[in-house]
C-alpha positions in Angstrom: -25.4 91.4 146.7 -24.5 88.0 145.0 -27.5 88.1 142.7 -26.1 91.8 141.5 -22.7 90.6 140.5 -24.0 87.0 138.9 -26.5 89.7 136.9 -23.3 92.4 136.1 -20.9 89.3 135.4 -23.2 87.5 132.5 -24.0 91.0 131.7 -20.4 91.8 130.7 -19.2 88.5 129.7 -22.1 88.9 126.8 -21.1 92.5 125.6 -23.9 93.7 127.2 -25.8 95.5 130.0 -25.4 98.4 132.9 -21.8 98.9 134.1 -24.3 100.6 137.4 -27.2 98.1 137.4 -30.3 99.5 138.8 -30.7 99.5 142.6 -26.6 99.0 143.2 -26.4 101.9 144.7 -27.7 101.9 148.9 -30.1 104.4 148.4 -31.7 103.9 145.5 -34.4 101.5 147.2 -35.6 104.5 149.5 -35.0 107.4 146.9 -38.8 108.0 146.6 -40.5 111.1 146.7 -40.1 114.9 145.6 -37.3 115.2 148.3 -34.9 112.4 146.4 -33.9 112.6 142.9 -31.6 109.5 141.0 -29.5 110.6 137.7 -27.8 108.4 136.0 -25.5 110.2 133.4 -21.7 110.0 133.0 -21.8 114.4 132.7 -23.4 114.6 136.4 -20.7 116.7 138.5 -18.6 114.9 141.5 -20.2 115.8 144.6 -16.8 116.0 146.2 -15.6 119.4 144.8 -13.2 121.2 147.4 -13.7 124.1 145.4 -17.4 124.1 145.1 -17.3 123.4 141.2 -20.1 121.6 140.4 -19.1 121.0 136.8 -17.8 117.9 135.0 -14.1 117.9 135.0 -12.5 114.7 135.2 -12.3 112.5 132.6 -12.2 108.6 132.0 -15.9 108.2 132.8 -17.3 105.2 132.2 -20.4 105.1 134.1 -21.9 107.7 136.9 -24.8 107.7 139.4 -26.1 109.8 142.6 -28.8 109.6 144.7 -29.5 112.6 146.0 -31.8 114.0 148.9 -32.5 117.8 150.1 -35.4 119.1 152.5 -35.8 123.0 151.4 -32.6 124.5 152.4 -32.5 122.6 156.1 -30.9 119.2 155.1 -29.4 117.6 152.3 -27.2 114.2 151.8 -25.6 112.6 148.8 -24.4 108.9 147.7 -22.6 109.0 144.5 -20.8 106.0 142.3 -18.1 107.0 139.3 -16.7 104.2 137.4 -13.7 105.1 135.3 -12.3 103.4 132.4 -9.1 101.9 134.6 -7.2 102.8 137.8 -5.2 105.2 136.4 -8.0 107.4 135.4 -9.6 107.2 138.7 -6.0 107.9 140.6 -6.1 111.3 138.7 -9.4 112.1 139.8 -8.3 111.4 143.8 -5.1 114.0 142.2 -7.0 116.6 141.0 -9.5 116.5 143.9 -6.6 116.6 146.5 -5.1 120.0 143.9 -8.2 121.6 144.4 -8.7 121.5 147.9 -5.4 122.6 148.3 -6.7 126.0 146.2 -9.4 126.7 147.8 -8.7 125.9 151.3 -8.7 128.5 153.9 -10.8 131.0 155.1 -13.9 130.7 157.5 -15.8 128.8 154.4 -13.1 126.1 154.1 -12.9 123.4 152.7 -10.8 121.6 154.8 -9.4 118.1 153.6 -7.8 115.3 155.2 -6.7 112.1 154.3 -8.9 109.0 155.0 -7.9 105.7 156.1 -10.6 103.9 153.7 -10.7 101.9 150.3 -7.7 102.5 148.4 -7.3 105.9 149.2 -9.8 108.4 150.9 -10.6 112.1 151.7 -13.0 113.6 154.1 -13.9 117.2 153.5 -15.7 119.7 155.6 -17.1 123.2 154.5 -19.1 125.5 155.5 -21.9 127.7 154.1 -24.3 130.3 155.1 -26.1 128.7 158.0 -24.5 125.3 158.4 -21.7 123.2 157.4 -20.8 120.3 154.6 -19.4 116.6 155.9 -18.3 114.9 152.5 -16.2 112.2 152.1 -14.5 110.4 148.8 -13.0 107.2 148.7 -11.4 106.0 145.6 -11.4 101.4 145.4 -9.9 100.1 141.5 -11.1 102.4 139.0 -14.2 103.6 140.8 -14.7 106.7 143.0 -17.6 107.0 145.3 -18.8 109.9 147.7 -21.2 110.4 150.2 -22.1 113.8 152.4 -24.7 115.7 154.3 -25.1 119.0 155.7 -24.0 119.3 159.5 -23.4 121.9 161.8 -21.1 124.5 161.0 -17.5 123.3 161.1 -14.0 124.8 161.6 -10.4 123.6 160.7 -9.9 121.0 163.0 -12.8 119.0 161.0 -13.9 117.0 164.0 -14.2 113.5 163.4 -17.5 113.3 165.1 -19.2 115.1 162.1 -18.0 112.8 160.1 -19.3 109.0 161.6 -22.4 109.0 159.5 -21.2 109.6 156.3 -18.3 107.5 157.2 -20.3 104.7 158.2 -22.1 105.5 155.4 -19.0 104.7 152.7 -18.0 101.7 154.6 -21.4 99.7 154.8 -22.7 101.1 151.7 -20.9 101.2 148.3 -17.5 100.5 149.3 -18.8 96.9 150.7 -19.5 96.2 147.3 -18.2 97.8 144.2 -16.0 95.3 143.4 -18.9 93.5 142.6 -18.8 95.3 139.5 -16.6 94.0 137.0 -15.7 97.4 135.5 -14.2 98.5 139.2 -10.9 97.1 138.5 -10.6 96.2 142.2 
């Protein structure tokens, strides 16, 4: 972890270099074979999206990666890092996301959102689909945003919190440990 942000420091003191080095983000070290797939593009669609919008909408973007991971149609999980050009453009994406969910919740589908007590400001979200259900949550720290979910078992509106431990635990001892590492966080 101290070697990354030595590397991303001189990197950015000389005008130069990844604002997302390779293998910052948790999952990147394991992401191998035709189940796991790494993009590293700033038009790659939030994996949070309430309203199941998988298009790019926010804007800001200064860097973007995800990791993701899907067996058939049984199992999938994401890890996802967003930096944004300050604070302020990463507090409108935490706006927007909290205006969507509040469009498109209801119903037996969802989602349902709730705050989250992590980084500078945090939202858990649980859906559901055909056969099984979504955990997801997005945790906003400086002028990054970073998400992490996996299918579960089909949820309802009282998102229990038990569905949500993993990725939770996930978020706290993976990228939110340390993105502010990265000089372009803004933490």
């Amino acid at each position: 972890m101290v070697f990354v942000s030595v590397v991303t420091a001189v990197a950015v003191a000389f005008g130069g270099g990844p604002v997302i080095p390779k293998g910052f983000l948790t999952w990147e070290a394991e992401a191998r074979g035709p189940e796991w797939t790494v993009v590293t593009s700033k038009s790659t669609a939030l994996q949070f999206a309430p309203c199941q919008r998988y298009v790019r909408w926010d804007k800001g973007r200064v860097a973007a990666r995800v990791v993701s991971y899907l067996v058939e149609a049984e199992y999938s999980k994401h890890e996802q890092l967003v930096v944004y050009k300050d604070v302020k453009a990463a507090k409108a994406v935490m706006k927007g996301l909290r205006a969507q969910a509040a469009r498109c919740a209801g119903g037996k589908k969802g989602p349902w959102v709730s705050p989250l007590g992590l980084g500078d400001e945090g939202l858990r979200m649980g859906s559901n689909g055909v056969h099984s259900g979504h955990a997801d949550v997005v945790v906003r720290r400086g002028a990054a945003i970073i998400s992490y979910g996996q299918t579960t078992a089909r949820m309802n509106s009282g998102l229990p919190y038990s569905r949500f431990k993993k990725v939770v635990s996930w978020a706290e001892n993976g990228l939110l440990s340390k993105v502010c590492d990265l000089p372009a966080a803004r933490c």
